[in-house]
C-alpha positions in Angstrom: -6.8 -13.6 15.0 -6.1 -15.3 18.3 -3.6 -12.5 18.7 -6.5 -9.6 18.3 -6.2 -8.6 14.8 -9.7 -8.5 13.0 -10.7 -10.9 10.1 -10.2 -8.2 7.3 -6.8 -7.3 8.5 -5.6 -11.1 8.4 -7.6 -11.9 5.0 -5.4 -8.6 3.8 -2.7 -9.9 4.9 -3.1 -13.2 3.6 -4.5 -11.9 0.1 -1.6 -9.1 0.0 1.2 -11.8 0.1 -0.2 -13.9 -2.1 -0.7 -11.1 -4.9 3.0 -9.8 -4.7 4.2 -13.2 -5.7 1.5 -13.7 -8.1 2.8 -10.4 -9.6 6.4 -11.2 -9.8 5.1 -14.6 -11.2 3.2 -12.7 -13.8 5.6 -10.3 -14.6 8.5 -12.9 -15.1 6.3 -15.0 -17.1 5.4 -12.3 -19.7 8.9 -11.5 -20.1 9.7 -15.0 -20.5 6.8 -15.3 -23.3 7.9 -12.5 -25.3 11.5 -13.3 -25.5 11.0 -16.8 -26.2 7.7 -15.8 -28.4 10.5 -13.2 -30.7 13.5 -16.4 -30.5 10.7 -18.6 -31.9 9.1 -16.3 -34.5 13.0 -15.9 -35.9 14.1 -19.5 -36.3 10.9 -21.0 -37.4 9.5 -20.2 -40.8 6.1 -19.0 -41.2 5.3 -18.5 -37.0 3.7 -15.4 -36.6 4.4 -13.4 -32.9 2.3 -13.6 -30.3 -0.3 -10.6 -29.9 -0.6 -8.4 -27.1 -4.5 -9.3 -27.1 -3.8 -13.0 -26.3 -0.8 -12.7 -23.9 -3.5 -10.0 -22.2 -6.0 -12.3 -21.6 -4.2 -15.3 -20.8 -2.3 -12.6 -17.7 -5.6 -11.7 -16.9 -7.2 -15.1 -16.6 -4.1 -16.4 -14.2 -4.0 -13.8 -12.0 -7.6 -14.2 -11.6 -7.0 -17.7 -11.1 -3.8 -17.1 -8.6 -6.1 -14.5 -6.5 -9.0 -16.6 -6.0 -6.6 -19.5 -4.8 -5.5 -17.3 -1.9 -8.9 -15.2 -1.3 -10.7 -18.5 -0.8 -8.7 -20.6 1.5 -7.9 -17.3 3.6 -11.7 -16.3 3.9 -12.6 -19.9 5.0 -9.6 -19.7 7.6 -10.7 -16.1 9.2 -14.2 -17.9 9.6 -13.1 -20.5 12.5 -12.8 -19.6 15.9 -9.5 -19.3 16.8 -9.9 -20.7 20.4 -11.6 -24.2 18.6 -8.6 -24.3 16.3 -5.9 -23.8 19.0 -7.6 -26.2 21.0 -7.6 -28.6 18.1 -3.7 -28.4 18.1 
């Protein structure tokens, strides 16, 4: 912002980074669940699979989670005045 750039455009910024690792984080970790959810369900007696419904809402909850940890810090941060804060350096 002390460069010109408006507060949307860094908050985007910010935000946009933020959900591509939260998306390779997501990703990797439903793989990981479903492989290890079918190894599981094979050597143990009696464990049933996990359903799609759960492993949906779980995902859905932590990338909830994941964006509101980056939307939040990065909205309070494009509220300060960036002269105050470079002066605070």
């Amino acid at each position: 912002m002390a460069l010109g750039e408006h507060r949307g455009d860094v908050l985007r910024l910010v935000v946009g980074q933020a959900a591509r690792l939260e998306a390779v984080g997501l990703g990797l970790g439903v793989l990981g669940a479903v492989a290890l959810g079918r190894v599981m369900a094979s050597a143990l007696f009696g464990l049933v699979r996990p359903d799609a419904a759960n492993l949906a809402v779980v995902t859905a909850f932590q990338a909830a989670v994941a964006f509101a940890t980056a939307w939040i810090p990065a909205r309070r941060a494009t509220r300060i005045d960036p002269l105050r804060a470079l002066r605070g350096e």
